[in-house]
C-alpha positions as CSV (number, residue, x, y, z in Angstrom):
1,X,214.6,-101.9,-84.3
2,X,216.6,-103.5,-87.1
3,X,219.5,-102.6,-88.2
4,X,220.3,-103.2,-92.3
5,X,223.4,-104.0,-93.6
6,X,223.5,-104.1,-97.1
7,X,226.1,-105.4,-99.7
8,X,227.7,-104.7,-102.6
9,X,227.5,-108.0,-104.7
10,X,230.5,-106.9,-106.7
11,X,232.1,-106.1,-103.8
12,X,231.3,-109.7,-101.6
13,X,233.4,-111.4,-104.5
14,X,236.3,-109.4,-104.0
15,X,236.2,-111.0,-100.0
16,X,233.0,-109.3,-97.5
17,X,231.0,-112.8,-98.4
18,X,232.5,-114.1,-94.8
19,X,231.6,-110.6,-93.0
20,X,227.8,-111.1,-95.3
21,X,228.0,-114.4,-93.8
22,X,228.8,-113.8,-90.1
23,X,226.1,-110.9,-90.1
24,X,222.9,-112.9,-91.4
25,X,223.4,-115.1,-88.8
26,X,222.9,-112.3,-86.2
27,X,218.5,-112.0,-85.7
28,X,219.0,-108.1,-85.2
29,X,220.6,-107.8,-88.1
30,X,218.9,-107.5,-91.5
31,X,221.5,-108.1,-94.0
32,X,220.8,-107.4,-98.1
33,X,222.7,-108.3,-101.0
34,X,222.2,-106.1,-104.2
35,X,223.8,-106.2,-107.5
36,X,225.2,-103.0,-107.4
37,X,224.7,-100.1,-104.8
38,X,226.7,-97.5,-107.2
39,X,229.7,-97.0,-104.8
40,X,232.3,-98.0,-107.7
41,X,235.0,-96.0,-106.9
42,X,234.8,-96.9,-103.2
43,X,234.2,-101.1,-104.1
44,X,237.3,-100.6,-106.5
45,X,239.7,-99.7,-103.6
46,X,238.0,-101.2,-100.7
47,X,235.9,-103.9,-98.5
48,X,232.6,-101.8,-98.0
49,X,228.8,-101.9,-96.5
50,X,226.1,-99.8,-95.8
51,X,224.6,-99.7,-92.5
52,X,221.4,-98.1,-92.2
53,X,222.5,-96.1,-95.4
54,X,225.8,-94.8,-93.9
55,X,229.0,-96.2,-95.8
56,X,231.5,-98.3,-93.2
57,X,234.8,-99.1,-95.1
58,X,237.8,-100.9,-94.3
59,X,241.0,-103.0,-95.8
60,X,240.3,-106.0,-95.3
61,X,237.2,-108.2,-94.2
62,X,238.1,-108.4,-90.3
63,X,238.5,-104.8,-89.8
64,X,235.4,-104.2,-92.0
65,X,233.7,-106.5,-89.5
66,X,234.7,-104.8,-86.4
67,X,233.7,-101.4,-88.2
68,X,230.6,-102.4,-88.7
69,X,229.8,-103.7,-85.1
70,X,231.1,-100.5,-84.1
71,X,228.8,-98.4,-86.5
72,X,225.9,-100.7,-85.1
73,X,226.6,-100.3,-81.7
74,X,226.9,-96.9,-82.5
75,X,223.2,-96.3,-84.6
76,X,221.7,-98.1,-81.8
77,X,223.1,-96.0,-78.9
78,X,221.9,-92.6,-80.4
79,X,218.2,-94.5,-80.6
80,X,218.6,-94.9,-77.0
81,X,219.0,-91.3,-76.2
């Protein structure tokens, strides 16, 4: 199974375009971009994504990275069970 990852646009100027980046290159990983995913007060304050529908936020883009692997890791054990 996939896992989605999707973006903020707004929120991949402010600095998660390198997590975005890093991500897509990953084949289990479907990552989407969307103009807005209506977490305003959340993309205001913070690097954000959704994966698998679940918000992961963080300060800054490598701890938003490492959140996310986590969250991944994470979705996928609770498949396995």
């Amino acid at each position: 199974m996939y896992t989605i990852v999707e973006f903020c646009n707004a929120n991949m100027q402010k600095g998660t375009h390198d997590v975005y980046a890093q991500l897509d290159g990953n084949p289990g990983i479907d990552v989407v971009d969307y103009e807005c995913t209506n977490n305003c007060g959340l993309c205001s304050k913070s690097y954000f994504v959704l994966v698998d529908g679940e918000i992961v936020a963080a300060k800054n883009s490598e701890q938003l990275l490492e959140k996310t692997y986590k969250r991944i890791d994470k979705n996928n054990q609770a498949l396995d069970e």
